[in-house]
C-alpha positions, 0 to 999 in steps of 0.5 A: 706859263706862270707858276703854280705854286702848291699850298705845301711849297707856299706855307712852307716859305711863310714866316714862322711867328713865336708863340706867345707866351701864356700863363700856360708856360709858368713853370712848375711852382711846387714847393715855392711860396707867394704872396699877391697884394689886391688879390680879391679881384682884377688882375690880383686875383688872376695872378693868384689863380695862375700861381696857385694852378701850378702848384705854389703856396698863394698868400692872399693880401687882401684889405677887403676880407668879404671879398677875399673870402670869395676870391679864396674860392676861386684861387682854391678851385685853381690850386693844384697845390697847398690850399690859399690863404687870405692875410689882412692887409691894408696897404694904407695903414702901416700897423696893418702892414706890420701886423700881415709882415709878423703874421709871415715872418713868425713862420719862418717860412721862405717867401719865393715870390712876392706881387706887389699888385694892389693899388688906388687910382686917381682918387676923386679927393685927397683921401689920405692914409692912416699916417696922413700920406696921400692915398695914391702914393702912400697905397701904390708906393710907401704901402709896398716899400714898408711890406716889401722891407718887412717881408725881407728876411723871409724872401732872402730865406728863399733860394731865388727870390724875386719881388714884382712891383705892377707899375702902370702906363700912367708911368710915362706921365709921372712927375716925382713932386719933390716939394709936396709929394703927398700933394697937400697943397694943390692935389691933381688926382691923375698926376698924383696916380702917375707919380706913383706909378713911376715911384713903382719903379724907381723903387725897383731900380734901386731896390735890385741895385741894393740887392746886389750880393744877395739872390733877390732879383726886383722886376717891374710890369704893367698891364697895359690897358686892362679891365678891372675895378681899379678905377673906382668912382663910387665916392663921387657925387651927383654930375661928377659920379656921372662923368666917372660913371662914363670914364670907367665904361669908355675905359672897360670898352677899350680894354683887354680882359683881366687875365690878359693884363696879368700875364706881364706879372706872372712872366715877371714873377715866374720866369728864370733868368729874367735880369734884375729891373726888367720891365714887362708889359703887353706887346702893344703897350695898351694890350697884347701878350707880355714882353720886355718894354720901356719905360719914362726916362726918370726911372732910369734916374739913379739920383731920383730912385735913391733920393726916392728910397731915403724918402721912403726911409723918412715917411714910414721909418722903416729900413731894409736889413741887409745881410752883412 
């Protein structure tokens, strides 16, 4: 007779599967400070909240003020903690960075955690910033290397800083163009936003790797595939508007919620011992809970991140000062 097997001896001898990990397991945050770029709405503002829900102080860098005005609300009704605070922030026009990093270093307060989350993509023109650096590059990349340069004396005032950069899967298309890299002479909008999804993270290689002897700690995540505003296709005109109109529902169609994509980040920005330079993203690269990933071969390229840093250096002409 065959054996029966009861639902008790049957369970038991099942797989157990780990938990994923949700931002229900951030760990307590009283005390510590953050500052989140684009946190007005997507996966900025999702950020915000959950930082703010377990107790830090939340910093909204925001370059739209009417919609920050409203996301204060929501960030606010999550805070169990100090209340939020908006800063102007256009990551597009160095004056507005420097000003949002002098508004923060004034108080010498430490900065425990910085998100640099805010960014454009594939841009239906070549839009340019303040300083005439292509909109992509100059807002994804050039933006938070000179926020991220001028905010050091405040991180390095905390105990354990750590500095998130949200890189993209775009990444693994991403071509540095080295000849023309604000893309003044043949402009490709998607390889312009692959480029500098991948500066995102060389910038975090070589950020870590200059953060060696310090207590700062630079990471990189990604949100997969994901349902924000980021795409944007209003400046379109007539068949054109038309077939970004149809992208951007194809893309919303195939997506995963916002808070989804946000987890990556906040395990970035939250979790301890993480090493420096990890990578995180979903699970299923495109959707899924957050775990340690890979990334496009160039940006494991020490040549290209610190050729890619003294670019940096040139085209905002700012320096990071390292502690002796």
């Amino acid at each position: 007779m065959a054996k029966v097997l009861s639902a008790r001896t049957t369970t038991a001898r099942l797989p157990l599967l780990p938990r994923p990990w949700t931002a229900d397991d951030i760990p307590d945050l009283s005390g510590k400070t953050a500052v989140v770029t684009g946190a007005n709405s997507g996966l900025g503002l999702r950020t915000a909240e959950a930082l703010a829900a377990k107790g830090a102080q939340v910093i909204m860098a925001c370059r739209n003020e009417l919609k920050a005005a409203t996301a204060l609300e929501s960030v606010a009704a999550a805070a169990t903690g100090p209340k939020p605070e908006v800063l102007p922030l256009d990551l597009a026009d160095l004056t507005s960075i420097r000003r949002a990093a002098d508004h923060l270093d004034v108080r010498e307060n430490a900065i425990d955690i910085l998100v640099n989350n805010a960014g454009v993509m594939a841009l239906p023109r070549n839009v340019r910033t303040a300083e005439g650096f292509d909109a992509q590059f100059g807002t994804n990349h050039l933006g938070h290397y000179a926020l991220t340069g001028l905010l050091l004396p405040a991180l390095l005032r905390a105990p354990a800083p750590r500095v998130v950069t949200v890189s993209s899967i775009a990444a693994w298309g991403g071509v540095i163009n080295w000849p023309d890299p604000n893309w003044r002479v043949i402009y490709v909008r998607w390889l312009a936003y692959s480029q500098s999804k991948l500066a995102n993270l060389l910038f975090t290689a070589e950020l870590d790797r200059r953060a060696a002897g310090t207590t700062l700690t630079a990471v990189a995540a990604h949100p997969g595939l994901s349902a924000t505003n980021l795409y944007d296709s209003g400046t379109e005109k007539g068949a054109s508007a038309r077939l970004a109109a149809l992208q951007q529902q194809a893309l919303v169609a195939m997506a995963q919620p916002d808070r989804m994509g946000a987890l990556p980040q906040l395990y970035a920005a939250t979790m301890p011992d993480l090493p420096g330079n990890a990578y995180l993203g979903p699970g299923l690269e495109t959707f899924g809970y957050p775990r340690r990933t890979l990334r496009n071969p160039l940006a494991y390229s020490r040549t290209q991140a610190r050729a890619l840093w003294r670019l940096s250096e040139k085209l905002t002409g700012i320096t990071y000062d390292w502690p002796a």
